[in-house]
C-alpha positions as CSV (number, residue, x, y, z in Angstrom):
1,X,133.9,124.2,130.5
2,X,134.7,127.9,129.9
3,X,137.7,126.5,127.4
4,X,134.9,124.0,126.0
5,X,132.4,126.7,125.2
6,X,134.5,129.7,123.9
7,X,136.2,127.2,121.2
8,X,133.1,125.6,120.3
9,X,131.2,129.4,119.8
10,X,134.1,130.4,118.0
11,X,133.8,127.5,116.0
12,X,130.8,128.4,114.9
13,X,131.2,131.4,114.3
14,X,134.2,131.1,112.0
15,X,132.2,128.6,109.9
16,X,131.9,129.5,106.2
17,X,128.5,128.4,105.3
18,X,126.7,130.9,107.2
19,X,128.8,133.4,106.5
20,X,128.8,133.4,103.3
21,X,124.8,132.8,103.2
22,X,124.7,136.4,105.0
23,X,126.7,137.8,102.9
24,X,124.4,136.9,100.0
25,X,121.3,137.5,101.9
26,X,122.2,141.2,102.4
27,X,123.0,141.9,98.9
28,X,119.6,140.6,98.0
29,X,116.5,142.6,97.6
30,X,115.7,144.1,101.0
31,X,118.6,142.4,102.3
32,X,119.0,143.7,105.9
33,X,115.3,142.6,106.5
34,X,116.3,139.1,105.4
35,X,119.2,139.4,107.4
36,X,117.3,139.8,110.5
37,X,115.1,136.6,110.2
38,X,118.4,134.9,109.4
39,X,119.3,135.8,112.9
40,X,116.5,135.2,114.2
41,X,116.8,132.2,113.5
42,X,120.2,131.3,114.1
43,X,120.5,133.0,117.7
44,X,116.9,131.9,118.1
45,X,117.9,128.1,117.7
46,X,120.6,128.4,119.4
47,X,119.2,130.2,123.0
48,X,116.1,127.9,122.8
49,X,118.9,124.7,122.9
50,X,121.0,126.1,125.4
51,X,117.5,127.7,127.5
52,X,115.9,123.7,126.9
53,X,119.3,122.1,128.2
54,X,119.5,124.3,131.6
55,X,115.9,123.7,132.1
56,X,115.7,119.9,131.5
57,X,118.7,119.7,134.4
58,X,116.8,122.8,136.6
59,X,120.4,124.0,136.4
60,X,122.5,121.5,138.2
61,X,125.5,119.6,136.1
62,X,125.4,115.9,135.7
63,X,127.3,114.5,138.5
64,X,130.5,113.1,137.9
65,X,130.9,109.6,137.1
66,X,127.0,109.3,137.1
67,X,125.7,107.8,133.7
68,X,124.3,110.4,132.1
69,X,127.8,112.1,132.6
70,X,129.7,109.4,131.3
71,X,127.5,109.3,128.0
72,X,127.5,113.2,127.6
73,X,131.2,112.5,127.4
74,X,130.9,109.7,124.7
75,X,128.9,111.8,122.6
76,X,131.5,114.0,123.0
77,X,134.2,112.0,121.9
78,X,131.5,110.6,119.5
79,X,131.6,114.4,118.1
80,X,134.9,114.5,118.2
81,X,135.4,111.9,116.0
82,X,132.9,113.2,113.1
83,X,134.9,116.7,113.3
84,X,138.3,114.9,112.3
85,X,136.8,113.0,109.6
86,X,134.5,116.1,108.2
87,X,138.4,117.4,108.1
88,X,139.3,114.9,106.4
89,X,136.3,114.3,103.8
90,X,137.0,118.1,103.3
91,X,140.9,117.5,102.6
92,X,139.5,115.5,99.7
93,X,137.4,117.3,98.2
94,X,139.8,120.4,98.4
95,X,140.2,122.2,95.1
96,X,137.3,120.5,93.5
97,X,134.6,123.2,91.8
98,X,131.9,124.3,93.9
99,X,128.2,124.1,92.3
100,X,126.2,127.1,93.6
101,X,123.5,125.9,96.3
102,X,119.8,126.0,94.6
103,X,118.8,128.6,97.4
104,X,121.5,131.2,96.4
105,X,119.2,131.9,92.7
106,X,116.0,132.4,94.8
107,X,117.3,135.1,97.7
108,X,115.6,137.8,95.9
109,X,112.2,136.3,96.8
110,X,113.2,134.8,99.9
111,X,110.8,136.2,103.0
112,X,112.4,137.1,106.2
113,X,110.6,134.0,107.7
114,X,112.1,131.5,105.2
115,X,115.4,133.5,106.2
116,X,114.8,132.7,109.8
117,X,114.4,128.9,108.2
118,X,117.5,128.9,107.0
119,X,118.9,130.7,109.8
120,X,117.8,127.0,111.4
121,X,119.1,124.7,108.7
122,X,122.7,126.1,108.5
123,X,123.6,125.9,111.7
124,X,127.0,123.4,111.9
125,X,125.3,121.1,114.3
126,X,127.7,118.9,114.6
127,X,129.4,121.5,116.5
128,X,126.3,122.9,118.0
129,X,125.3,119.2,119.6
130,X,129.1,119.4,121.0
131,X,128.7,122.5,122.6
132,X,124.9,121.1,123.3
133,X,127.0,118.5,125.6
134,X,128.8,121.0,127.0
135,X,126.3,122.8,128.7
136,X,124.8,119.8,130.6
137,X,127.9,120.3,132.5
138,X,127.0,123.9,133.7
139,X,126.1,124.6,137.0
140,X,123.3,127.8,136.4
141,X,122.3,129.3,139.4
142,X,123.0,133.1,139.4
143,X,123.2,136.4,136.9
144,X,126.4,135.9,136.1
145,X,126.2,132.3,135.1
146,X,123.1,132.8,132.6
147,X,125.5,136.1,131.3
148,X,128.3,133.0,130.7
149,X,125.7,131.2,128.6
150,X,124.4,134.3,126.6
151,X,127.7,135.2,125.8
152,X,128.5,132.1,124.6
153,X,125.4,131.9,121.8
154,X,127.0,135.6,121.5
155,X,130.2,134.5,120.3
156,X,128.2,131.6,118.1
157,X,126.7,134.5,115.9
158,X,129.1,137.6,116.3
159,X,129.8,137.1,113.1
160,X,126.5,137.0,110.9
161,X,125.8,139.7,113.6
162,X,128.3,142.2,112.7
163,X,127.6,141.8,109.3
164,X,124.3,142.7,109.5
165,X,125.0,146.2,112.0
166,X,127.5,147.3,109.2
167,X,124.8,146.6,106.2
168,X,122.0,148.1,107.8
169,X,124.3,151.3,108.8
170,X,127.0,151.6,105.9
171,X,124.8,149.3,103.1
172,X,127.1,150.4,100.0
173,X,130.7,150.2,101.9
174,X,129.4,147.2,103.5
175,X,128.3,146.2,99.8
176,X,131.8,146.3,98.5
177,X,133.4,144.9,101.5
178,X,131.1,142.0,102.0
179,X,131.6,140.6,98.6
180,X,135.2,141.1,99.0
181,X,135.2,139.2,102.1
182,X,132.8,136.7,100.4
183,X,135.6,135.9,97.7
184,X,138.7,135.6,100.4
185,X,136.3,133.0,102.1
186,X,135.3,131.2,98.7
187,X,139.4,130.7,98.3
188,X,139.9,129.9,101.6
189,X,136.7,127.7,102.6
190,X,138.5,124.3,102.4
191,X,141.3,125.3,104.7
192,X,139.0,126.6,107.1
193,X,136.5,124.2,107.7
194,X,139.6,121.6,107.8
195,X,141.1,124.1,110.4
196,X,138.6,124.1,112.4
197,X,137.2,120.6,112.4
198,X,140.7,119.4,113.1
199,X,141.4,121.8,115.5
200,X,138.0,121.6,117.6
201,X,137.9,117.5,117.1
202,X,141.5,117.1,118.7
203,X,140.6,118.9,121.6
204,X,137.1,117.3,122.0
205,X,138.8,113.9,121.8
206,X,141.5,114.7,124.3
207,X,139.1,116.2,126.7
208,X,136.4,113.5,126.6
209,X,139.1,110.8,126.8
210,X,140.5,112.9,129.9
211,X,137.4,112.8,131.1
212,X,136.2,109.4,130.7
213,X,140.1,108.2,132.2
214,X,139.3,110.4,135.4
215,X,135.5,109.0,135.9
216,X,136.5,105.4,136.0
């Protein structure tokens, strides 16, 4: 599970949407204020998942072999599956020109609150849900355990968080850099969201199969 969940927060982290939304958001009007809802938002989604998962189980892992287990390792593999064609959808498309979202024109008079809406919106859920099945095999019982899981939605926005602690403390190096970074990930967006979809979906597959082959 450890494994599971530091591949699947990095994952997320590594995703380009998001990051590149930040970026944008911070060079906007009042930027590091927007930047703040947008994490509120995005760490905000992610601890209420992760906090509504440990609670719906009152902590406990589905048993082995049970069938809830069994079908949180189909959705799993299920997952899996999405993430290696999402790799390859994006191997298709790679090269083609990019059309600016509709959002990116209006950041000037975005609110912190629609921020924190879009925080919401561009999470990579397909990644989150995997990670979402993940947890229900967590056993949460102590400090250190509850640590395990913060650290995990952590990882998930380390990131969009690091971004914003340089803009709100260095705003014109931070200015310069960000954009420069924006533009290395604009080349390289195709590659990395093939990376890690193939990447993440391989070893989502293999482990739920594993999984499945052991239960039965």
């Amino acid at each position: 599970m450890l494994i599971d969940l530091f591949l699947i927060g990095l994952a997320i982290t590594l995703e380009p949407l998001q990051n590149i939304a930040m970026i944008l958001i911070l060079g906007a009007e009042r930027g590091t204020m927007k930047g703040l809802g947008f994490i509120f938002g995005w760490m905000g989604s992610l601890l209420i998942i992760v906090a509504g998962v440990v609670v719906i189980l009152d902590g406990k892992p589905l048993k082995t072999s049970s069938a809830p287990s069994t079908a949180a390792l189909a959705v799993k593999l299920a997952l899996g599956v999405a993430l290696l064609y999402i790799a390859y959808r994006q191997r298709k498309k790679r090269g083609q020109p990019r059309k600016p979202a509709a959002w990116e024109a209006k950041l000037d008079g975005l609110s912190p609150f629609a921020a924190a809406g879009m925080g919401v919106l561009l999470q990579p859920w397909t990644i989150v849900a995997a990670g979402v099945a993940t947890v229900t095999e967590a056993k949460v019982s102590n400090f250190e355990e509850y640590l395990l899981l913060f650290l995990y939605c952590l990882l998930a926005s380390s990131t969009i968080l690091a971004m914003e602690i340089y803009a709100t403390f260095s705003p014109e190096a931070a200015r310069v850099r960000l954009n420069s970074i924006r533009d290395w990930i604009d080349t390289h967006r195709d590659q990395a969201i093939i990376g890690l979809s193939l990447v993440l979906g391989l070893w989502l597959i293999s482990h739920s199969i594993y999984g499945l082959v052991s239960a039965s």
